[in-house]
C-alpha positions in Angstrom: -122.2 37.9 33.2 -124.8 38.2 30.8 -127.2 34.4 29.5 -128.3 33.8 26.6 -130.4 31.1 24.7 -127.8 31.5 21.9 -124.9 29.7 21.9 -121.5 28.6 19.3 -122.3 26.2 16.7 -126.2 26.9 16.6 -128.1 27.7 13.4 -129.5 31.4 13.7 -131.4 33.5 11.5 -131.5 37.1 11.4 -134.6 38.6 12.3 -134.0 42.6 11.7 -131.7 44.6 9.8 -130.0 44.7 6.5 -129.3 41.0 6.6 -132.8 40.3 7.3 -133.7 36.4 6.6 -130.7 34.9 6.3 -129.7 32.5 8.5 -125.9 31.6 9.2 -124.1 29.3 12.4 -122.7 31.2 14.8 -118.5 31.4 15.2 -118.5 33.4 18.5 -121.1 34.6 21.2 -119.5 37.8 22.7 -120.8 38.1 26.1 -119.5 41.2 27.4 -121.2 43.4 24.3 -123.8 41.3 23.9 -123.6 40.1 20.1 -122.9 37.2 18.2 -120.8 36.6 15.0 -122.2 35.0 12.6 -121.2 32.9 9.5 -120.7 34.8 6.1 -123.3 37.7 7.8 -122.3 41.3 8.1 -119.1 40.6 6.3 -117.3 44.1 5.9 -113.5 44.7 4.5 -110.3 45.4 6.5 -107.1 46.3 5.2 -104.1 44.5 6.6 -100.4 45.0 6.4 -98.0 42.6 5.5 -96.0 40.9 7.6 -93.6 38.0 7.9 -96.5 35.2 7.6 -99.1 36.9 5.3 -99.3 39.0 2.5 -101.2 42.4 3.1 -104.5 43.2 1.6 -107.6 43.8 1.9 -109.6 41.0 3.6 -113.4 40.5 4.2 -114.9 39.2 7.7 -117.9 38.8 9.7 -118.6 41.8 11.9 -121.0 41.2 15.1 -124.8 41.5 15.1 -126.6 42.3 18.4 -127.9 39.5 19.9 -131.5 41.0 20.0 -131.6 40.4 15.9 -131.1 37.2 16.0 -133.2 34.1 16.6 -132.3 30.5 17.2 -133.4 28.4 13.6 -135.0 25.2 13.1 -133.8 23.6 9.5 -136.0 20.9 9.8 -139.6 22.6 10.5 -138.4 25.9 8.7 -139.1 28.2 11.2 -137.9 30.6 14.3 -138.1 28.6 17.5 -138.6 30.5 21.0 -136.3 28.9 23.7 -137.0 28.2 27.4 -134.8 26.4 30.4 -135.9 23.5 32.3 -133.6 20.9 34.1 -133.9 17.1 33.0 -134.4 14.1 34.7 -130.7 13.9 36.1 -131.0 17.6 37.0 -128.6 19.1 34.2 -130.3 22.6 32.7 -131.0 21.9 29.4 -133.0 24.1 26.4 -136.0 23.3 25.2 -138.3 24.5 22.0 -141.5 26.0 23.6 -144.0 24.9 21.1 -142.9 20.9 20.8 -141.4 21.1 24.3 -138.1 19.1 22.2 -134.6 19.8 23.8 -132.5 21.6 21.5 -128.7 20.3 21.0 
């Protein structure tokens, strides 16, 4: 199983591709294909059919981006942050931001 720095609920930005620059919180990590899904990013349409619960349509939602075009986002300093591992002082793994050394979430 693959690890990544990235992980649900963080603030990412998109660092290549059509989507370039935007930055969005991530719904799912998808391990096994290595990309995340990211909030209203890469939207593209789907038609559905109607069924008992829902009306049919045509319905917009977010399609993954590889994991490699993406970067973890710091709101606060406005800018990519590059992510290492270290273990704290009661020995739990934790992330950290490499340049202020703070731990992240």
């Amino acid at each position: 199983m693959n690890k990544f720095k990235i992980i649900r609920d963080d603030l990412v930005v998109v660092t290549a591709g059509k989507y370039k620059g935007q930055t969005g919180k991530v719904l799912k990590v998808h391990r096994d294909i290595s990309k995340v899904t990211i909030e209203k990013i890469n939207l593209v349409k789907r038609k559905l059919k109607p069924n008992q619960e829902r009306a049919g349509g045509v319905v917009e939602k977010e399609s993954p981006l590889h994991i490699s075009n993406v970067a973890l986002w710091n709101a606060e300093e406005n800018r990519r942050v590059k992510v290492g591992f270290k273990f704290n002082d009661d020995g739990k793994k934790v992330r950290y931001d490499k340049k202020t050394n703070a731990i992240i979430g």
